[in-house]
C-alpha positions as CSV (number, residue, x, y, z in Angstrom):
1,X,-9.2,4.1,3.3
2,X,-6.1,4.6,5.6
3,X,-3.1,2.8,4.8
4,X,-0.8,4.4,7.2
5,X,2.6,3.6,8.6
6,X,5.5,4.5,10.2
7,X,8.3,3.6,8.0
8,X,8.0,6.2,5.1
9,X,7.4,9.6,4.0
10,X,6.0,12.4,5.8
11,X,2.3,13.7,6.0
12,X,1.5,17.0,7.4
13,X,2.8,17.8,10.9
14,X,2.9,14.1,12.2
15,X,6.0,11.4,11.8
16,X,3.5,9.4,10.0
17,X,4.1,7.9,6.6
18,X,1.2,7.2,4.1
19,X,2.5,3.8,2.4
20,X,0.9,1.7,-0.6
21,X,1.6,-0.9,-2.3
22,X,2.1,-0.2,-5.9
23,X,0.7,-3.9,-7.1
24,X,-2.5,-2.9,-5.1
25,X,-2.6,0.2,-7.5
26,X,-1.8,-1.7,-10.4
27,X,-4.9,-4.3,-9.6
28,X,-7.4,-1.9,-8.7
29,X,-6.6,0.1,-12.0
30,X,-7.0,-3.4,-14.1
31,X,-10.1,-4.2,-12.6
32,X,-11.6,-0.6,-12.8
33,X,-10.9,-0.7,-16.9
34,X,-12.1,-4.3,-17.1
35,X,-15.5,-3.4,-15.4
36,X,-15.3,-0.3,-18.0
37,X,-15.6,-3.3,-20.8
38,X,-11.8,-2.4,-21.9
39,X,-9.8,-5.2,-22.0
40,X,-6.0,-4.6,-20.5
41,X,-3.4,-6.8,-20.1
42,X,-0.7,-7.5,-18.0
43,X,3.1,-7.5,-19.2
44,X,3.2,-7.0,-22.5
45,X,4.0,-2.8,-22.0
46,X,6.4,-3.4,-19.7
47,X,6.0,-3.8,-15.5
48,X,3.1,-1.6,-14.4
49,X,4.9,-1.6,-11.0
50,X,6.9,1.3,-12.3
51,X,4.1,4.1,-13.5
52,X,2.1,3.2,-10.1
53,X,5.1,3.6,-8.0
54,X,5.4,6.9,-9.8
55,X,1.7,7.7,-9.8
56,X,1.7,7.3,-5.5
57,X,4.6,9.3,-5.3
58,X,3.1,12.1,-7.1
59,X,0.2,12.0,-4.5
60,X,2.9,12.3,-1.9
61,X,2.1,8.8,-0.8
62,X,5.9,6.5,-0.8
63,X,5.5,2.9,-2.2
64,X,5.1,0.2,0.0
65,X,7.9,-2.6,0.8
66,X,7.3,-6.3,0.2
67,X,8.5,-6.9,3.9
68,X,5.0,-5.0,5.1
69,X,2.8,-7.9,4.6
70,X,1.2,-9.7,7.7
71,X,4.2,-11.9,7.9
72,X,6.9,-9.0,8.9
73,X,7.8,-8.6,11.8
74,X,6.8,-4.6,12.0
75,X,3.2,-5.5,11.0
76,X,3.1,-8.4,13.4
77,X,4.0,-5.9,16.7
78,X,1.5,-3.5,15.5
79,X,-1.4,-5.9,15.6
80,X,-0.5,-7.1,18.7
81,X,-0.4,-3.9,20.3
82,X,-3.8,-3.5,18.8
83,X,-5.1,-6.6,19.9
84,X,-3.7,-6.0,23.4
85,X,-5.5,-2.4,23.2
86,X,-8.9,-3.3,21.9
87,X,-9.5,-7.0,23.1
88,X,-7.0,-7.2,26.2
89,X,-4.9,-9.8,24.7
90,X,-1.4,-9.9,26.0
């Protein structure tokens, strides 16, 4: 899975950033121990947000911004350059 961009930390001897979103983290992590037959819960430990954001960072990976869903503008201009690269759309 690569969930690369441009606006974050460093990886190796590129410019590019390795972003996440922590939420992502948090849900896959819920669903994992629920198909385990645990039963976790949401809220009542405080926001999960926090530990994921920490867990990412310690993988050298930098937490993802809100503003990098489909709507943003930066997301937006890279899959138009895509599109115009693979299909030919301008």
């Amino acid at each position: 899975m690569d969930h690369t961009d441009t606006n974050a930390g460093r990886t190796g001897d590129t410019d590019r950033v390795e972003t996440f979103n922590p939420w992502t983290v948090v849900n896959l992590v819920f669903h994992h121990l629920a198909d385990q037959g645990l039963h976790p819960v949401l809220g009542e430990a405080g926001d999960p947000a926090v530990p994921a954001t920490a867990l990412l960072r310690a993988f050298g990976i930098e937490p993802g911004r809100n503003d990098e869903s489909v709507t943003s503008p930066l997301v937006q201009d890279e899959l138009a350059e895509l599109r115009a690269r693979m299909l030919g759309e301008r």
